[in-house]
N, C-alpha and C positions, 0 to 999 in steps of 0.2 A: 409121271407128268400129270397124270389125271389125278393125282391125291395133291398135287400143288392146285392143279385149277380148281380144285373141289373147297380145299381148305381156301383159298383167294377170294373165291366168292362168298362162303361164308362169314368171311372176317369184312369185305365191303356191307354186306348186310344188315352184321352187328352194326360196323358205323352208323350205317344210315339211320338204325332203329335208333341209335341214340345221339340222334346228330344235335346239335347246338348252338345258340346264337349267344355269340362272346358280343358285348357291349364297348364300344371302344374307351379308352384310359379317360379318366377325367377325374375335376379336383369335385368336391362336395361342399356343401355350405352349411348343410343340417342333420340333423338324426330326429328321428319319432318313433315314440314306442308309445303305440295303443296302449289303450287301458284291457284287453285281450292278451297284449304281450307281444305282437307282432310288430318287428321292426323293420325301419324304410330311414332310407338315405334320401336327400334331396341333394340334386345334383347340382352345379354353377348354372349351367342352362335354367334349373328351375325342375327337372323331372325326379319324379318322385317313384324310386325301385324300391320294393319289397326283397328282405335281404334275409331276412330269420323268422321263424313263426314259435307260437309259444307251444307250438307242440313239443317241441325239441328246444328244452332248456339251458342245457351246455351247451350245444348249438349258437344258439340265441346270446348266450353270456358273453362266449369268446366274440362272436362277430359284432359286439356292441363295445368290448373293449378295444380291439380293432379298428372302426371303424369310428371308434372318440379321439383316438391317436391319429389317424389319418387325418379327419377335421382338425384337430388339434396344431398338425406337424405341417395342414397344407399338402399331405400326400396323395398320389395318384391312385384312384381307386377303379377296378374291371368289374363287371362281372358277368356271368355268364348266366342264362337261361335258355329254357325247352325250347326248340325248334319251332320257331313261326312265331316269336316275343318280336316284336317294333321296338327298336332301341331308340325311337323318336318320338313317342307314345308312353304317360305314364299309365299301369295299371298294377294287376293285385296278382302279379304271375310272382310266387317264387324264387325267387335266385338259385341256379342248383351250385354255384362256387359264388366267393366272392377274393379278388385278388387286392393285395395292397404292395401299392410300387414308391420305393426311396428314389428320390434324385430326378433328373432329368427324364424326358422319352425323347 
């Protein structure tokens, strides 16, 4: 019983250390890629998330092809960033995923 409560607690732990603020579903209106290579969706509301940096170029590549198809198709775009992001606030945080959803929510 104590190697359940031991391992319980350290597995809430881990959570917390990497907890995450998912951004709720929404459709997109634009794409922008710095001239650095860092790319940002702008959302129908108008907020503008950081999705790819040009550190990480495949990265970068796939989430622009991606999210040209979403613009494209009108699909639902998530994503997710580090713990304490305002998903009602535009800034220069990151995306640690980005999700793209077919069809209705």
């Amino acid at each position: 019983m104590l190697k359940f409560v031991i391992l319980f607690s350290f597995l809430v732990c881990v959570s917390a250390a990497n907890a995450a603020v998912k951004c709720d579903l929404e459709k997109i209106k634009g794409l922008q890629v710095k001239q650095n290579g860092d790319i940002y969706y702008v959302s129908d509301s108008g907020l503008r998330r950081k999705v790819a940096a040009a550190s990480n170029p495949n990265s970068a590549n796939i989430v622009l092809q991606s999210l040209t198809l979403a613009l494209d198709k009108r699909l639902y775009v998530q994503a997710s960033f580090p713990d304490t992001y305002d998903c009602k606030a535009p800034n220069d945080v990151l995306a640690d995923w980005v999700y793209v959803q077919t069809g209705n929510i």
